[in-house]
Structures are given as structure tokens and as C-alpha cells.
BALOBA-1460 file (C-alpha; in Angstrom, 3 decimals):
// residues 204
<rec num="1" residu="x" x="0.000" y="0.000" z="0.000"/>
<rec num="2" residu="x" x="2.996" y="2.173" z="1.058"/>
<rec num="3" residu="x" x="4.569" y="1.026" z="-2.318"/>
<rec num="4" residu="x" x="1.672" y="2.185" z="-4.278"/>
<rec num="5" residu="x" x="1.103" y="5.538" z="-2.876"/>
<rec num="6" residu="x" x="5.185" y="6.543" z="-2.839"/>
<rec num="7" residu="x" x="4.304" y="5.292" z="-6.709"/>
<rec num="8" residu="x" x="1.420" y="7.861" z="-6.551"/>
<rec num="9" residu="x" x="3.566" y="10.920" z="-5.589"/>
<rec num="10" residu="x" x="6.388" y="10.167" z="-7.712"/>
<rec num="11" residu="x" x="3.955" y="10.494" z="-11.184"/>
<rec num="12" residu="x" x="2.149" y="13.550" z="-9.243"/>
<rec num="13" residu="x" x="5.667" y="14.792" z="-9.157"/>
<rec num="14" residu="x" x="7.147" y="13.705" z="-12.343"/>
<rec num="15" residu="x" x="3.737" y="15.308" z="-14.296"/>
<rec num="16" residu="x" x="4.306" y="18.609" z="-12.489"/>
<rec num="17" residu="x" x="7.546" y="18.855" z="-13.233"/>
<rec num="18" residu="x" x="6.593" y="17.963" z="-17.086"/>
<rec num="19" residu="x" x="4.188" y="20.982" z="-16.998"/>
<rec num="20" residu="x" x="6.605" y="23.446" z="-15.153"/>
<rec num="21" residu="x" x="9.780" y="22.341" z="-17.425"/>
<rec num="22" residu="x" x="7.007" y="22.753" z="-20.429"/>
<rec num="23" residu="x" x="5.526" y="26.118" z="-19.199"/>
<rec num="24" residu="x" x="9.128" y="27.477" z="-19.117"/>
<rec num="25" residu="x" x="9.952" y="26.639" z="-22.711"/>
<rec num="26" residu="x" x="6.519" y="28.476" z="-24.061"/>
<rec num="27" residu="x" x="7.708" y="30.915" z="-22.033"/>
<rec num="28" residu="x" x="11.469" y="30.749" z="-24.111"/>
<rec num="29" residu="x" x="9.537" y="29.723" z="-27.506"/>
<rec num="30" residu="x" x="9.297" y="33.167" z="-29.599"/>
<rec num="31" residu="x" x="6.287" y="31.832" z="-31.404"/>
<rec num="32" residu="x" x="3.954" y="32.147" z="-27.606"/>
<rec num="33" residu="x" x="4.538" y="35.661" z="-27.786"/>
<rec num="34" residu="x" x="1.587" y="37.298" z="-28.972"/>
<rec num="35" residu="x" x="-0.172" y="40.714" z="-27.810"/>
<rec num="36" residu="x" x="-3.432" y="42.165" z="-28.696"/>
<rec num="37" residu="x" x="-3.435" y="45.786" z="-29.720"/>
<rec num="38" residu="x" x="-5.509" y="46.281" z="-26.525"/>
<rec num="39" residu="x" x="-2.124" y="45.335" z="-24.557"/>
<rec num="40" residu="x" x="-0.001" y="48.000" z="-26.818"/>
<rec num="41" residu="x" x="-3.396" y="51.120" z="-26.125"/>
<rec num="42" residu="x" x="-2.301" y="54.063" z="-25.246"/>
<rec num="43" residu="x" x="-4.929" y="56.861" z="-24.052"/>
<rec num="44" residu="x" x="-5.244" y="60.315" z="-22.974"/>
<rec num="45" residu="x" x="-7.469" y="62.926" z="-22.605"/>
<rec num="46" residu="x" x="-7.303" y="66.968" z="-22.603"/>
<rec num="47" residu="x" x="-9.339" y="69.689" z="-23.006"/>
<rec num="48" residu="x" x="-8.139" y="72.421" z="-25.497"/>
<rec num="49" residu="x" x="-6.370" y="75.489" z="-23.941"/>
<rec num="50" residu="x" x="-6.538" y="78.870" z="-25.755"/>
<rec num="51" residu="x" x="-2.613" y="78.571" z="-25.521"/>
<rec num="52" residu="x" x="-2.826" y="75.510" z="-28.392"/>
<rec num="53" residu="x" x="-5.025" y="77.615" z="-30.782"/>
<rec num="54" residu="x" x="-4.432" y="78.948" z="-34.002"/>
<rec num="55" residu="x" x="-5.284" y="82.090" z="-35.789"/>
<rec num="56" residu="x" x="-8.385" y="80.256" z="-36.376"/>
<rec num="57" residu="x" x="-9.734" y="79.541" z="-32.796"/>
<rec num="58" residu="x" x="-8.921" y="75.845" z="-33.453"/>
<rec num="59" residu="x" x="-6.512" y="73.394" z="-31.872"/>
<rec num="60" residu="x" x="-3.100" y="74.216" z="-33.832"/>
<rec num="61" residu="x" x="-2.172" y="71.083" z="-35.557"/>
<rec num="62" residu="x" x="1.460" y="70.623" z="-34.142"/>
<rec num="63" residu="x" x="-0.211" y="69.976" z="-30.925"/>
<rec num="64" residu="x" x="-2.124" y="67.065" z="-32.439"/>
<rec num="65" residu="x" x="1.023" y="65.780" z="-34.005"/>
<rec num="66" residu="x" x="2.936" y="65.510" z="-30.747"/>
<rec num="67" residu="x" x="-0.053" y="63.819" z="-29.196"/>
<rec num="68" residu="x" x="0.149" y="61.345" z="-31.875"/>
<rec num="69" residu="x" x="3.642" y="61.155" z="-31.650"/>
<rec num="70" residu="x" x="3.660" y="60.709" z="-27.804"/>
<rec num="71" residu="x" x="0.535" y="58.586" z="-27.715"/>
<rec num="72" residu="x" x="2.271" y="56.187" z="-30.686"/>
<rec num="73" residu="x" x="5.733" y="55.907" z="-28.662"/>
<rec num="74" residu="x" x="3.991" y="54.646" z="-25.711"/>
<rec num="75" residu="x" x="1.958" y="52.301" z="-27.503"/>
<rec num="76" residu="x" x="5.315" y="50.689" z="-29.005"/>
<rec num="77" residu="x" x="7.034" y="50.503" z="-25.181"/>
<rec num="78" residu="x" x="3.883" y="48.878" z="-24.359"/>
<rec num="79" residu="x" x="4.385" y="46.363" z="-26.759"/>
<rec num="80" residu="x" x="7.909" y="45.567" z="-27.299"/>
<rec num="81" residu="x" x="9.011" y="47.079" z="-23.214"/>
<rec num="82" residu="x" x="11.801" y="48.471" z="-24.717"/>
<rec num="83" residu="x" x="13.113" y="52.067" z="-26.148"/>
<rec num="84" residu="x" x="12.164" y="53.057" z="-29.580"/>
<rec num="85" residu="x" x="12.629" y="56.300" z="-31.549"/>
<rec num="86" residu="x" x="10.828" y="57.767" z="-34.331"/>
<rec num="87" residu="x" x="11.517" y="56.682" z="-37.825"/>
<rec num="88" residu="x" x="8.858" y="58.135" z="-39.876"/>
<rec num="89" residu="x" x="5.479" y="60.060" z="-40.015"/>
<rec num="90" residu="x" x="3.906" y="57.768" z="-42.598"/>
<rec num="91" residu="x" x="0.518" y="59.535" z="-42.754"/>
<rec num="92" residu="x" x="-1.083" y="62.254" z="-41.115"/>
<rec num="93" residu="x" x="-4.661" y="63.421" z="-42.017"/>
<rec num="94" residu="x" x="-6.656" y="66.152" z="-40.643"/>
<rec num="95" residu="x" x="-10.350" y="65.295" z="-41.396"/>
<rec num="96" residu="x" x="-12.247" y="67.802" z="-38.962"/>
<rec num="97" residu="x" x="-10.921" y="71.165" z="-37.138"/>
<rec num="98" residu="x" x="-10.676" y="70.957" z="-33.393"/>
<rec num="99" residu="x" x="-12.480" y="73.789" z="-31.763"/>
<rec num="100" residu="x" x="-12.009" y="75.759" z="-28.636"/>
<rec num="101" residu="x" x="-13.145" y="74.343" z="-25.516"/>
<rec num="102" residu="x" x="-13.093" y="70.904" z="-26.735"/>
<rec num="103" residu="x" x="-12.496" y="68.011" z="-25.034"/>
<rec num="104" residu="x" x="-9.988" y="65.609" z="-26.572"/>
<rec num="105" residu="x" x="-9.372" y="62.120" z="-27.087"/>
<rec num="106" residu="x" x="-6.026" y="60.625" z="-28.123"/>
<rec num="107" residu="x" x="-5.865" y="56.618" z="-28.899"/>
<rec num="108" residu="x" x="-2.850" y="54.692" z="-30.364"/>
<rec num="109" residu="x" x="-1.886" y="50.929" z="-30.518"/>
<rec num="110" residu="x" x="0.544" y="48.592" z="-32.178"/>
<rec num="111" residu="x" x="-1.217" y="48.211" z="-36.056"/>
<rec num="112" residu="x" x="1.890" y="45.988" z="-36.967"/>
<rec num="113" residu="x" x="6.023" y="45.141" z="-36.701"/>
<rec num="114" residu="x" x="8.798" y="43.954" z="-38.621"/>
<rec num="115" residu="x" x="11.944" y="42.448" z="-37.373"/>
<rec num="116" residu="x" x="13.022" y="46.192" z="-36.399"/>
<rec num="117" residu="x" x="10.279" y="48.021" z="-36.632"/>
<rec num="118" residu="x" x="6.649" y="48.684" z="-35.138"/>
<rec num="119" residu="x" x="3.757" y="50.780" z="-37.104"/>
<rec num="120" residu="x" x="1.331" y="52.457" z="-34.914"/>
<rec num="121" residu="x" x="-2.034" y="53.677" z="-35.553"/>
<rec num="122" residu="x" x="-3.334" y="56.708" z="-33.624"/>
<rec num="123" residu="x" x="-6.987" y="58.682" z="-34.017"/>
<rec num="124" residu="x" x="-8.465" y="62.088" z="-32.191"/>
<rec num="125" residu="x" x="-11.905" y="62.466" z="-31.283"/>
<rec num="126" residu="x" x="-13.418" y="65.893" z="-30.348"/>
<rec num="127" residu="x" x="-16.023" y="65.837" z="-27.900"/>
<rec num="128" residu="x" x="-18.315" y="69.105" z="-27.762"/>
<rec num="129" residu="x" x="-18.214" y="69.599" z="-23.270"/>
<rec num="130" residu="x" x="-22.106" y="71.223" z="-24.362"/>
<rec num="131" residu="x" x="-24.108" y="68.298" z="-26.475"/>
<rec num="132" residu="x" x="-21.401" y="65.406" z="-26.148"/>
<rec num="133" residu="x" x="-21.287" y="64.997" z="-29.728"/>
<rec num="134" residu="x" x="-18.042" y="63.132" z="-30.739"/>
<rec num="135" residu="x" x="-16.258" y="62.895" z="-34.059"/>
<rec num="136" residu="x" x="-13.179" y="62.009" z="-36.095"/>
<rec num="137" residu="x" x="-11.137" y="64.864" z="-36.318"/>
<rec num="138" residu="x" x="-7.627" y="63.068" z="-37.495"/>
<rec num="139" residu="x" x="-5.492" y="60.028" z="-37.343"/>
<rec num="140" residu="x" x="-2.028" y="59.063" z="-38.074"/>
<rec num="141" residu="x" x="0.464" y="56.234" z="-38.812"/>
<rec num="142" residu="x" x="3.767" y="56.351" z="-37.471"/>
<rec num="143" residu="x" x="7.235" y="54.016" z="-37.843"/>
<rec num="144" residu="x" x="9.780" y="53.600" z="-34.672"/>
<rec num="145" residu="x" x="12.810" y="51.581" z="-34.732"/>
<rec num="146" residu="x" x="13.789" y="49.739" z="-31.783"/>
<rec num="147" residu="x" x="16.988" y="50.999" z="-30.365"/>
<rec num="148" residu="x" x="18.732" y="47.783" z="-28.948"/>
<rec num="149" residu="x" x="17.307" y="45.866" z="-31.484"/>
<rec num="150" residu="x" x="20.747" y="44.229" z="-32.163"/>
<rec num="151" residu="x" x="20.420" y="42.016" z="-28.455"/>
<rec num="152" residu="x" x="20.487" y="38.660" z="-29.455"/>
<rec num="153" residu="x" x="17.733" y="38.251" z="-26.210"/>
<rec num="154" residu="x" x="14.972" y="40.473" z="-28.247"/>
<rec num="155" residu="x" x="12.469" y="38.986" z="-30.432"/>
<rec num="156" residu="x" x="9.550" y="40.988" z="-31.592"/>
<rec num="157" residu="x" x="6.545" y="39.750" z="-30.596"/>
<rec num="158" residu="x" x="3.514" y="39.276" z="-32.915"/>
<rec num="159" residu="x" x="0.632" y="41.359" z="-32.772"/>
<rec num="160" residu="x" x="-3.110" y="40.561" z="-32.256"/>
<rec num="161" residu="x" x="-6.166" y="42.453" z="-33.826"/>
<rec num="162" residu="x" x="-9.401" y="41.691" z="-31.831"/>
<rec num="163" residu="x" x="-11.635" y="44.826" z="-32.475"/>
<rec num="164" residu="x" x="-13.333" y="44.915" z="-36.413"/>
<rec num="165" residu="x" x="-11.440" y="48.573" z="-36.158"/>
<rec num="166" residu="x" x="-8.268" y="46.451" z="-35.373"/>
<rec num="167" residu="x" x="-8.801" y="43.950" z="-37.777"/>
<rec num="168" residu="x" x="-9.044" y="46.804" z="-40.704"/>
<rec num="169" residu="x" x="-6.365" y="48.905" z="-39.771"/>
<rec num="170" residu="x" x="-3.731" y="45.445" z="-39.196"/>
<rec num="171" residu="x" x="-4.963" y="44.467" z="-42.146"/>
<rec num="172" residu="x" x="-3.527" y="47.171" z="-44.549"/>
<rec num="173" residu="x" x="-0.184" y="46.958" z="-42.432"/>
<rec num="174" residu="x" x="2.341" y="44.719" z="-45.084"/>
<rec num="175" residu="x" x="0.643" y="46.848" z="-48.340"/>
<rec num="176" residu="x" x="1.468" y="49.952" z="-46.262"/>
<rec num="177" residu="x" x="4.990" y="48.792" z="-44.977"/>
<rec num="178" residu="x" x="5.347" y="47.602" z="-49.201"/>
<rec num="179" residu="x" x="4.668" y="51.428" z="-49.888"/>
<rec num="180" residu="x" x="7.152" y="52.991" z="-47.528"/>
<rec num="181" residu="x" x="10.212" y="51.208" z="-48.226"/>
<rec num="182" residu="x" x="9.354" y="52.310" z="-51.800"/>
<rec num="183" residu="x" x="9.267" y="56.197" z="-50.634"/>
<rec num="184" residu="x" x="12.511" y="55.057" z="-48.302"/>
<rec num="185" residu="x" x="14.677" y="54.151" z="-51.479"/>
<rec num="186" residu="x" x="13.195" y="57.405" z="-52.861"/>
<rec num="187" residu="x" x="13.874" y="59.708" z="-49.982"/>
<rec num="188" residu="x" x="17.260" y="57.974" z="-49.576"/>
<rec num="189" residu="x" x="18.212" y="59.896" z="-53.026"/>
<rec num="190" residu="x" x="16.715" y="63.135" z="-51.985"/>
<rec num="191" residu="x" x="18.410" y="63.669" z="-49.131"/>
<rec num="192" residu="x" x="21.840" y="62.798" z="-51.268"/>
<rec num="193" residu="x" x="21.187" y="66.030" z="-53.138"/>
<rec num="194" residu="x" x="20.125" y="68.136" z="-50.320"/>
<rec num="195" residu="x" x="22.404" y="70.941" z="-49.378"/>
<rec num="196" residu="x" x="23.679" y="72.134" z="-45.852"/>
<rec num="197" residu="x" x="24.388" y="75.258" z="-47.655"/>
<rec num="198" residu="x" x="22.191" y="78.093" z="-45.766"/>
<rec num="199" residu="x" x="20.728" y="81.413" z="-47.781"/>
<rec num="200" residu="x" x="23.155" y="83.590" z="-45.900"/>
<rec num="201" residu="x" x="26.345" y="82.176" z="-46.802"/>
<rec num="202" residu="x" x="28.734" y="83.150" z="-48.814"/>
<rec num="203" residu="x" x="28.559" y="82.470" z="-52.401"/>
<rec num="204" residu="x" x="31.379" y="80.333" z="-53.598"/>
């Protein structure tokens, strides 16, 4: 009987050692590592200060930029824990004017990745403080490049769409990434015939 149940433990133990040896290699196993793009959200709120407005009593659209741009980089930490810089402003489009004394909404998540690189989508809502009306006033996509990318430890992780918003903006991610390499070889010879040469200097 004593036989039996030493028997008994010694499976017990062998099966959770099995399952902790096997947890620890999905941990290891670069294919487990998978985050939605509600992991990588970023969000923030503000309401617009007369400091932010243009000549036109609506939010100046620098400020909306650097929200994106903040919003964006915290989005790719969240995702990859790890620093990242800016690479590239893909696309920025203002669809609606912000107006004074608006409340704003700033939302950005992972909308894909590379070996190097994560793409993040962000969007701005205005919300009117009087009727609570909401709408689209402009979103972005924007490229960062992973600074320590070169550690042999780091593997980027794969990203997860749940949302049907998520789903459509992933879903344009390798015909968009296809695009900008194409404007990367281009800008690549533009900036090859640039010239440091400022308007005040000295002819020569």
C-alpha cells in the first residue's frame, strides 16, 4: 500500500515537473509571444487650452502631431518594453478642425512590426463639453525603430487584432509597410542632393 502511494507521488511529481519544465519553454519559444493591440493602447485625454489655438480659434495642428507622436511611442514601449525612436510620419490626415473648448481624445496601438520596426495607428476624437457629440477629427500612422534591437535576447513579438477597427487597420499593415520602403529608397536619393548650404552664406 505504502509502495503504491510513494508510486502515486512520484507520477504527481514527475507530471508537475513535465508541466513546469514545459511552461518554461513556451515561455522561451518566440512563437507564444503574442499581444493584442488592446495590450499595446495608449490613451489620454485633454481639453483644449486657448494657448494651443491657431489664428483660427482651433486646436493648432502641431499639438495634435505631438499627441500622436507621444501617444504612438507609448503604444510601441507597451508592446515591445523596450526604447524606440521615431523613424517616420507615414501619414497624417486632418479630417475635422478641433475647436475651442473641446475636449480631446487621443488613442494609439501597435497596427503591426517587422523584425526592427513597429507601425502604430493613432486617431483624435473631439467631444463638444455642451451636447457630447463626438467625431473624427484626425489620425495618423507612425514608424519607430527599436533601439537595442541588435540584443540577441529580443524577439519581436507578434501582434493581435481583436476589435473589427483592429482587424481593418492590421490588415492594410504589409501593403502599407510595401509602400514605404518604396518612398525610403526614394527619400534615400533626396536627401543625397540636399544641401547644408544656408541662404546667408557666402557664395562660392
Amino acid at each position: 500500500m505504502q509502495k503504491q502511494s510513494e508510486e502515486a507521488f512520484e507520477a504527481k511529481s514527475c507530471d508537475t515537473i513535465k508541466k513546469i519544465i514545459q511552461t518554461r519553454n513556451d515561455d522561451m519559444n518566440p512563437t507564444k509571444k503574442e499581444l493584442s493591440c488592446n495590450q499595446t493602447r495608449n490613451v489620454r485625454t485633454a481639453f483644449v487650452s486657448y494657448s494651443e489655438l491657431n489664428d483660427k480659434d482651433t486646436l493648432f495642428g502641431g499639438e495634435i502631431m505631438s499627441h500622436f507622436d507621444s501617444a504612438c511611442g507609448r503604444a510601441v514601449f507597451n508592446f515591445v518594453k523596450r526604447p524606440s525612436f521615431t523613424a517616420t510620419v507615414d501619414l497624417i490626415a486632418f479630417i475635422q478642425p478641433v475647436q475651442k473648448n473641446e475636449a480631446i481624445y487621443v488613442e494609439a496601438y501597435v497596427s503591426g512590426c517587422g523584425n526592427t520596426s513597429v507601425e502604430a495607428f493613432a486617431k483624435l476624437t473631439a467631444t463638444d463639453v455642451r451636447t457630447s457629440e463626438s467625431r473624427i477629427c484626425a489620425y495618423a500612422f507612425l514608424t519607430f525603430v527599436i533601439t537595442d534591437s541588435s540584443d540577441p535576447d529580443f524577439v519581436m513579438p507578434l501582434i493581435q487584432p481583436e476589435s473589427e477597427e483592429e482587424k481593418l487597420i492590421c490588415s492594410g499593415y504589409e501593403e502599407r509597410r510595401t509602400n514605404n520602403l518604396i518612398k525610403r529608397n526614394q527619400n534615400s536619393r533626396l536627401l543625397a542632393g540636399l544641401s547644408t548650404k544656408q541662404i546667408w552664406d557666402a557664395q562660392k
